[in-house]
N, C-alpha and C positions, 0 to 999 in steps of 0.2 A: 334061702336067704344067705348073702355073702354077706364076711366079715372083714371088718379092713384089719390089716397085716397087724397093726395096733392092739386090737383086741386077741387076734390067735397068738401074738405073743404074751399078753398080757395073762391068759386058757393058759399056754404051757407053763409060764413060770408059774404059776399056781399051783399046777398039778407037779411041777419038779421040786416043791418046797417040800425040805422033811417036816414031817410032825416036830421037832425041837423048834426050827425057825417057823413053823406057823403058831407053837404055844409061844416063842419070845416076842412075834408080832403082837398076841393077844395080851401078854402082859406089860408089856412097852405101850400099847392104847391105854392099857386099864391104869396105870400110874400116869399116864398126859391128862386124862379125867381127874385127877388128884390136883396133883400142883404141875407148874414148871421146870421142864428140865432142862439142862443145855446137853447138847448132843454127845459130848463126853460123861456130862454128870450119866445122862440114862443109860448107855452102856453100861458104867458103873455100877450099877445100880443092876439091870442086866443078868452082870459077869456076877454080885455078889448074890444075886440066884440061882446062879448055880449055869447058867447057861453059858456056853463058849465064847470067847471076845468074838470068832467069827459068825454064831446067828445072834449075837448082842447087836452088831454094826450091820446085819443084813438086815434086823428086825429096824433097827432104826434109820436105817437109808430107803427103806420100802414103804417105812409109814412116812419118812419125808414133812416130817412139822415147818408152819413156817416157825423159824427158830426166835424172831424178834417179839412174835406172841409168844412165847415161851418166857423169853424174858421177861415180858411185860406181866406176866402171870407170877413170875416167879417174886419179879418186884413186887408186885403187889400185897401178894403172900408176907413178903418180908416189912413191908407198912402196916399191915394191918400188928403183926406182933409186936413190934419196937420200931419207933423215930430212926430214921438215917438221913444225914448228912448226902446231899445228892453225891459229893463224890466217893464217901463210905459206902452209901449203896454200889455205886459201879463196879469197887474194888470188892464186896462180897459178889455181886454177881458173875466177876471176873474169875473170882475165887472158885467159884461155882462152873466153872468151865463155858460162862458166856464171851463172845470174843467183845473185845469193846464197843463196837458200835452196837453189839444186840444189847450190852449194858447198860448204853447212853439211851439208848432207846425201852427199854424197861426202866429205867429214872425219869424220864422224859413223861413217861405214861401214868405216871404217878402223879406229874407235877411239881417233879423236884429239879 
């Protein structure tokens, strides 16, 4: 059975991944099951595990989230605990290293 070029590249970077970036992959999923993150928060997040900024950003460029449900998770999160103002929400999400539009769009998703 032939593979298209797609998939045998997709085999080797699998197999070229060290053990560090395939456990930062696994821990980078296991907190997107938690809450939302913006793509700088998870790094953060990441790096304060002790992983390197570089398999911090390869772990989170490989799983590739869409980032605006992240937001919208993240807003949501932040609704259910305390009341915000839609544009208090933006500027914590903004805070939170969402770029503004994933912000407007995780306020948006709320209803606010």
């Amino acid at each position: 059975m032939l593979h298209s070029g797609s998939y045998r590249a997709e085999v080797e970077e699998a197999s070229n991944e060290t053990t560090a970036q395939k456990n930062a992959v696994r821990k980078a999923n296991s907190y997107l099951s938690m809450t939302g993150f913006s793509r700088s928060g998870l790094i953060k997040q990441l790096e304060f595990e002790k992983f390197s900024t570089e398999d911090a950003t390869y772990a989170v460029d490989k799983i590739s989230p869409d980032w605006d449900e992240q937001a919208a998770k993240k807003a949501k999160s932040y609704q259910d605990l305390s009341g915000f103002s839609r544009d208090g929400l933006i500027k914590q999400l903004e805070f939170e290293g969402f770029t503004t539009d994933q912000a407007a769009y995780g306020a948006d998703s709320v209803g606010l």
